[in-house]
C-alpha positions as CSV (number, residue, x, y, z in Angstrom):
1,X,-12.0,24.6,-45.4
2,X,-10.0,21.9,-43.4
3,X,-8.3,22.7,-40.5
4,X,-4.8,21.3,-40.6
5,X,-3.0,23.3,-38.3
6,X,-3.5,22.3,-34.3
7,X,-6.3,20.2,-34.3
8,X,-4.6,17.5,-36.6
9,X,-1.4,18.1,-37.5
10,X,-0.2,16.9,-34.5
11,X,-1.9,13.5,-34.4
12,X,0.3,10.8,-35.4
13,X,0.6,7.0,-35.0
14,X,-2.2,5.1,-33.2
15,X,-3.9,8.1,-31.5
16,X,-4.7,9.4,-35.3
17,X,-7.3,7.5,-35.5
18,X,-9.7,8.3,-32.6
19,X,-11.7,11.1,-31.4
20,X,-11.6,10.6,-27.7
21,X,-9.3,9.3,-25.7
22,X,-10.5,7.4,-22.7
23,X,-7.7,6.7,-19.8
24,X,-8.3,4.7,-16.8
25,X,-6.3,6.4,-13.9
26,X,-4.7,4.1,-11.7
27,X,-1.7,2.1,-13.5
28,X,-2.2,3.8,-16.8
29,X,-1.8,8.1,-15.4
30,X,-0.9,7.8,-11.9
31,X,-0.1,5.0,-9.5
32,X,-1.5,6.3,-6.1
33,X,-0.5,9.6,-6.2
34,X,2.8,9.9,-8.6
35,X,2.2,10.3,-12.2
36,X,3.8,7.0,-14.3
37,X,6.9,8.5,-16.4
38,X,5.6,9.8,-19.3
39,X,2.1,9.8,-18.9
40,X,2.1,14.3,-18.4
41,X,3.8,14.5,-21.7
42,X,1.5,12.1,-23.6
43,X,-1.8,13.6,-22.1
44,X,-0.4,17.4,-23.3
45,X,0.6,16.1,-26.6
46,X,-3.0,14.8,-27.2
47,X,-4.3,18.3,-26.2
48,X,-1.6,20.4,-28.1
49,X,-2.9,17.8,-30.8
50,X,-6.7,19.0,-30.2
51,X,-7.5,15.1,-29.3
52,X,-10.4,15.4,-26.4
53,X,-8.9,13.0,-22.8
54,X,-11.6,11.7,-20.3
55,X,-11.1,9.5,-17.8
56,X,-12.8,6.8,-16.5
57,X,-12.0,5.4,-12.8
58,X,-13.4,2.4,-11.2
59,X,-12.2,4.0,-8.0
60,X,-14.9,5.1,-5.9
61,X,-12.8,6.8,-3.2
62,X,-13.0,10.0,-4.4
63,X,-15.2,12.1,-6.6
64,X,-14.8,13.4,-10.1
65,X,-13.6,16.8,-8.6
66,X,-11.1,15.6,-6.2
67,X,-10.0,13.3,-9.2
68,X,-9.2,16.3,-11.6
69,X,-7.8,18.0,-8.6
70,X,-5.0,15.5,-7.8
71,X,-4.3,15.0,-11.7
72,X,-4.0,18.8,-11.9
73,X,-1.5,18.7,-9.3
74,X,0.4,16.0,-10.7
75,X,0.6,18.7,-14.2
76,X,-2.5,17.0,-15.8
77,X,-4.8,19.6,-17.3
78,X,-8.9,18.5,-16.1
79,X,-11.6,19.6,-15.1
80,X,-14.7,17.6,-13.0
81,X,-16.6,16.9,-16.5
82,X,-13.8,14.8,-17.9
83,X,-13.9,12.1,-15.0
84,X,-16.1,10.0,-14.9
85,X,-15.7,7.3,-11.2
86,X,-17.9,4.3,-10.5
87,X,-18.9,6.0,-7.4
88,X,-21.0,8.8,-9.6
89,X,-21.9,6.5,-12.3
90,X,-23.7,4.2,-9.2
91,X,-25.2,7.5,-7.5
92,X,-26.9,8.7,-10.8
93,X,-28.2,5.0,-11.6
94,X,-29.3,4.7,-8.7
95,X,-31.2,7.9,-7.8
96,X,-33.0,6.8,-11.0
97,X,-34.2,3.1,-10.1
98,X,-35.0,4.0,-6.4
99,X,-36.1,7.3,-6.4
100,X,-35.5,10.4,-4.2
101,X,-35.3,9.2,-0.3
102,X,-34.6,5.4,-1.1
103,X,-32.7,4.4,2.0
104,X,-29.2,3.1,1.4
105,X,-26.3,1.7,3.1
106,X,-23.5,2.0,2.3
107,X,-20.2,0.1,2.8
108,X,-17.2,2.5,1.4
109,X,-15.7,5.3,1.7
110,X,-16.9,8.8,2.1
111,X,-16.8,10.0,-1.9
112,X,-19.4,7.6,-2.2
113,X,-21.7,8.4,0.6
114,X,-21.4,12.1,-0.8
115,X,-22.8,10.8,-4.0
116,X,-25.2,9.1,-3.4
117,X,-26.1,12.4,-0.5
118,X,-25.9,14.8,-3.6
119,X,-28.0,12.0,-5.9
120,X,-31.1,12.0,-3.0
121,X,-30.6,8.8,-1.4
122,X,-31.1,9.3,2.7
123,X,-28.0,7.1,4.2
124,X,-28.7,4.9,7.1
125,X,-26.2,3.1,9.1
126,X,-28.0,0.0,10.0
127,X,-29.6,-2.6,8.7
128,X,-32.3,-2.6,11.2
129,X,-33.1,0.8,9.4
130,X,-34.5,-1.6,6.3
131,X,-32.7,0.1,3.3
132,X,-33.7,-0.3,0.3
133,X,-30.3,-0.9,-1.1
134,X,-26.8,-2.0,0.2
135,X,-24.0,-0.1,-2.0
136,X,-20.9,-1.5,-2.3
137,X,-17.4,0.2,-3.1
138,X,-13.9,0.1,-2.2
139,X,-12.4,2.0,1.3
140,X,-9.2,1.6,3.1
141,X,-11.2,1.9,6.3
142,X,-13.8,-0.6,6.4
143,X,-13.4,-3.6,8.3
144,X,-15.8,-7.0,9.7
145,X,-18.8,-4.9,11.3
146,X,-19.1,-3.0,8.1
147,X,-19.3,-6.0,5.9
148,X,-21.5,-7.6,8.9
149,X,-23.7,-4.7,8.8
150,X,-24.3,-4.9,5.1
151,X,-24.6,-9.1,4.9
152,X,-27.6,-8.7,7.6
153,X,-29.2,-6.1,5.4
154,X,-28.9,-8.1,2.1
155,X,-30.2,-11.1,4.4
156,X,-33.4,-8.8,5.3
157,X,-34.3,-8.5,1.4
158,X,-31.6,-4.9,0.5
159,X,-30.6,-5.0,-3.1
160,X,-27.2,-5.4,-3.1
161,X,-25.4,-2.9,-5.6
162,X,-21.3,-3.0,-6.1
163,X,-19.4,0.1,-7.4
164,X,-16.9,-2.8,-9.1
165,X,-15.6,-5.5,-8.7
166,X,-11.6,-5.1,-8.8
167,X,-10.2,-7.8,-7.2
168,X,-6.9,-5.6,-6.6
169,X,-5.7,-2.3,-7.1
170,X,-2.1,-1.0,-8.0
171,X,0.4,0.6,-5.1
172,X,4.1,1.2,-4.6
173,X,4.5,-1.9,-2.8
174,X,2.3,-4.2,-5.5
175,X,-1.2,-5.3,-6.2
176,X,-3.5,-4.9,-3.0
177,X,-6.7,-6.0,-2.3
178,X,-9.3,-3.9,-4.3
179,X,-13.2,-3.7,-3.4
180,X,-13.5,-6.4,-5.6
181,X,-11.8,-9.0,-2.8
182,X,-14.4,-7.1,0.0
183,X,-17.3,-8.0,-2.4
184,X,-16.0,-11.7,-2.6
185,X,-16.1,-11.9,1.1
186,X,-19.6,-11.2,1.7
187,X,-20.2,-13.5,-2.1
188,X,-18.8,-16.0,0.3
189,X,-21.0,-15.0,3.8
190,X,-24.2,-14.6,1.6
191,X,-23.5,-16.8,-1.2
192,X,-24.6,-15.6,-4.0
193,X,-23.8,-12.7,-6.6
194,X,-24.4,-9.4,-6.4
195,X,-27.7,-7.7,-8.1
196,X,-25.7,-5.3,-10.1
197,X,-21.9,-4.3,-10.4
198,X,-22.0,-0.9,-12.2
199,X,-17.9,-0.2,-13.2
200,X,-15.7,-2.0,-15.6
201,X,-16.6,-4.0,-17.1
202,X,-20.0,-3.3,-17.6
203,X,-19.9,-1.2,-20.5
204,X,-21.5,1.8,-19.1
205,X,-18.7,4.0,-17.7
206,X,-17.5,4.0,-21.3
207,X,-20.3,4.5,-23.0
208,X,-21.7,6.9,-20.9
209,X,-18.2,9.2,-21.7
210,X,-18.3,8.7,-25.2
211,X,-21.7,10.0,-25.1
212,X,-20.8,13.1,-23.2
213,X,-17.9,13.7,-25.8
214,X,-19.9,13.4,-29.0
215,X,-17.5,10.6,-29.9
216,X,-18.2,8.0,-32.6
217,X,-14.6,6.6,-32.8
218,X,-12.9,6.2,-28.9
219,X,-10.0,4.5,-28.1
220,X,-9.7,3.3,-24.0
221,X,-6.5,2.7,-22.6
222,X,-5.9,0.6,-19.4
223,X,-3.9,-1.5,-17.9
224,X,-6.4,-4.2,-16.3
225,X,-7.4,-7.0,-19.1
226,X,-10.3,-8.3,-16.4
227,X,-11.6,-4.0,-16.2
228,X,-10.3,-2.1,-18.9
229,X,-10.6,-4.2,-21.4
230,X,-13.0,-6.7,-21.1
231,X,-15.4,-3.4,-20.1
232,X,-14.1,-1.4,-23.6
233,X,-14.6,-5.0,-25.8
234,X,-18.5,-4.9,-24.2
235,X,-18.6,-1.3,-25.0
236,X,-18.0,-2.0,-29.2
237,X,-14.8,0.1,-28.3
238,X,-11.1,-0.3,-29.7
239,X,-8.5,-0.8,-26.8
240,X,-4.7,-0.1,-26.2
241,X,-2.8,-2.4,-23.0
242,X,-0.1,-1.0,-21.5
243,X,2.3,-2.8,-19.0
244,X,2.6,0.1,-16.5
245,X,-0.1,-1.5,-14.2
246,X,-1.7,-4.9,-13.9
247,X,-2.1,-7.3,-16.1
248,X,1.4,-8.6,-17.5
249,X,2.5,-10.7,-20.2
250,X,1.9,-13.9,-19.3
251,X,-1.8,-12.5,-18.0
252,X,-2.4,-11.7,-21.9
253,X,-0.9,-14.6,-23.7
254,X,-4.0,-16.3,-21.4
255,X,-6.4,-13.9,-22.2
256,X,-10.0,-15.4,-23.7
257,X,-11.2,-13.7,-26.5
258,X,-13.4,-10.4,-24.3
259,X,-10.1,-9.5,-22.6
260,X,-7.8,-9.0,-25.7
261,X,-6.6,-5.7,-26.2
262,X,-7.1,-4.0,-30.2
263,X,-3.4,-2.5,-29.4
264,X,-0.2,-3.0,-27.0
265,X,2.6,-0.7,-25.9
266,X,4.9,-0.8,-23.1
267,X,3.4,2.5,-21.7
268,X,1.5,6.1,-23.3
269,X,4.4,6.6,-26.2
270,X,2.6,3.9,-27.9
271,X,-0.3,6.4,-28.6
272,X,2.2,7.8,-31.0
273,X,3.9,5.0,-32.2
274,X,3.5,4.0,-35.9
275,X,4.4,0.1,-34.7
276,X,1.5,0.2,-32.3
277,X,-1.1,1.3,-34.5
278,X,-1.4,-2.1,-36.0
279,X,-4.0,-4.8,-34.3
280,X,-2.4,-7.1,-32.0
281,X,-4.0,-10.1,-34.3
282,X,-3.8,-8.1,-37.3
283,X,-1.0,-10.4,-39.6
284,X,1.4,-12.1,-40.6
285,X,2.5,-13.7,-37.0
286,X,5.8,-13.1,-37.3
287,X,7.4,-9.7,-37.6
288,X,10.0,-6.9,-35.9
289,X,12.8,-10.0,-36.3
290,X,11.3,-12.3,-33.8
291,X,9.4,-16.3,-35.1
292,X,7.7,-18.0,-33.0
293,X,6.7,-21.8,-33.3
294,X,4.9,-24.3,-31.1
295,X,6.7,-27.2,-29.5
296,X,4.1,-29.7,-28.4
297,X,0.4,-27.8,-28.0
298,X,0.6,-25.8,-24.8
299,X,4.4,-24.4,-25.6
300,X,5.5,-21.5,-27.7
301,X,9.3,-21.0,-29.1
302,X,10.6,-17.5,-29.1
303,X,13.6,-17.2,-31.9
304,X,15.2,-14.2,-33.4
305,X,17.3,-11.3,-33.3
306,X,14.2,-8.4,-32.5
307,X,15.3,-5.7,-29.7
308,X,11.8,-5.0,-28.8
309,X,10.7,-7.0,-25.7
310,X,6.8,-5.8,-26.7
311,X,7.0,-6.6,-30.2
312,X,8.1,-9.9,-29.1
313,X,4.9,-9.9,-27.0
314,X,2.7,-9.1,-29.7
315,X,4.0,-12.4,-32.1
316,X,4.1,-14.4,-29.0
317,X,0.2,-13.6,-28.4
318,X,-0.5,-13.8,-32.5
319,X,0.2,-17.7,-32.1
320,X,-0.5,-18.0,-28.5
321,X,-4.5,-16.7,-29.6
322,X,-4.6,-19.0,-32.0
323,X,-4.4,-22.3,-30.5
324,X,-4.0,-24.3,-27.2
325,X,-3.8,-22.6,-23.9
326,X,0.1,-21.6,-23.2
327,X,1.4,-23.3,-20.4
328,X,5.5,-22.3,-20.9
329,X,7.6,-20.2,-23.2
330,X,10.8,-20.6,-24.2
331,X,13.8,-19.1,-26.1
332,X,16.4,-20.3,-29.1
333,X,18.3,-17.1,-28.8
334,X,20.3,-14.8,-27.0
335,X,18.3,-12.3,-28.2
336,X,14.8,-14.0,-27.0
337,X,16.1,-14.7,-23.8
338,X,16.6,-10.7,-22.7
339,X,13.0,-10.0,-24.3
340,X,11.5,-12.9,-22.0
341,X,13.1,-11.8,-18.8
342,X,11.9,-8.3,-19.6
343,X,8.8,-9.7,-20.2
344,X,9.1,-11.9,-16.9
345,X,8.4,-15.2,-18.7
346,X,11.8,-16.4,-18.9
């Protein structure tokens, strides 16, 4: 006997076609600690819907528990098992290569020290302790001795191990530096790349939730084209963008062929959108009332009377996808002239 009742009945549009849903947090749920309008409603409507959430956070400030905890407060049913940071995912891969008792040290906050504690790793706090391993994640507090610290360890012959490689993260006030911009400063010092990043987007943050849902068919949203999606595309995964964080408009027209999004909405309605469901480079290239045409190679020509700014997006990346880096965009109507300011490429 199929069930029809509230496992399914209340799937519709885009999310209809998944078994897991797969947020990242920060610019997609929350944005530091205030939930995005909208995203509480769509997260309960997946549930009411029976649809399983995880989430997976290249944050490695705070721990899968303290992570459900503040989305709990902020109305977002989850528990510890449903969040999976880069900060755990590094502690358990690590515990495994190294060992119980490998020495570490590590440059980040203290989530990820409690980690790697709770994995077996004995912390040291200098180089001249010989750690095995130097681990590498984001924390508002570290500063020049801490990156000194870990560039004389790596020198000594540490593995160097990052949590990810964000080169910013989302606030109130705009994009600020992530751990990804701390890693490039000791890239620059040692000069050379790390021996492993272990968040997006390597794959295995994804996979490793999929496998701890029983999913066969996951869909990740994000809101980072270099994290999010590059990591789900590696991962064999379908992908939704939405334009509540990061990456922008004129960041995906760019986009090489890893870092295109399956789907795109303006935020989390579009998991129930029937207009969204559709591939991004799924055809014909024109559609919702907007045409685009080239002028020249590296231009694209937005005409039409279409309301929707991200529909207009979607065309514009249909043709932009399909031929010579865009350099400018530019409008023939009234119409296309709002969607492009919206859009900030006017």
């Amino acid at each position: 006997m199929t069930r029809t009742d509230d496992t399914t009945a209340g799937r519709c549009g885009l999310s209809a076609a998944y078994d897991l849903v797969i947020f990242d947090l920060d610019g997609v749920i929350y944005l530091i600690d205030r939930p995005i309008p909208g995203a509480v409603e769509a997260v309960d409507r997946l549930r009411r819907a029976g649809l399983p959430v995880a989430y997976a956070t290249n944050n490695a400030s705070r721990r899968s528990a303290d992570v459900a905890g503040l989305l709990r407060g902020m109305g977002v049913p989850a528990t510890a098992d449903e969040v999976v940071t880069s900060a755990g995912a590094t502690a358990a891969l690590l515990a495994q290569q190294y060992g119980p008792g490998a020495k570490a040290l590590v440059v980040g906050a203290d989530a990820l020290r409690d980690e790697l504690t709770e994995a077996g790793l004995a912390l040291v706090a200098s180089a001249d302790d010989k750690p095995a391993v130097v681990v590498q994640g984001y924390g508002p507090g570290i500063g020049w001795a801490d990156l000194a610290e870990a560039s004389v360890a790596i020198r000594g012959g540490a593995d160097w191990v990052a949590t990810n490689t964000d080169r910013t993260l989302p606030s109130a006030r705009g994009p600020l530096p992530g751990n990804g911009s701390l890693v490039a400063a000791l890239r620059t010092a040692l000069n050379r790349e790390p021996d492993q990043v272990v968040g997006k987007p390597e794959p295995g943050l994804f996979v490793s939730t999929a496998r701890r849902a029983g999913a066969d068919r996951p869909l990740v949203v994000g809101d980072r084209l270099d994290t999010d999606i590059e990591g789900a595309n590696r991962a064999g995964m379908a992908s939704l963008l939405v334009l509540t964080g990061i990456s922008d408009a004129r960041e995906l027209l760019a986009a090489p062929p890893v870092r295109r999004p399956t789907y795109l909405a303006a935020d989390l309605a579009g998991l129930f959108a029937t207009d969204a469901a559709r591939p991004i480079d799924d055809g014909p290239t024109d559609g919702a009332g907007w045409q685009v045409h080239r002028d020249g190679s590296a231009v694209l020509v937005l005409d039409g009377a279409g309301g929707d700014s991200v529909q207009a997006l979607r065309v514009l990346c249909q043709h932009a996808w399909q031929g010579d880096p865009v350099t400018e965009v530019r409008c023939e109507s009234a119409a296309a002239e709002s969607a492009l300011r919206v859009l900030a490429l006017a």
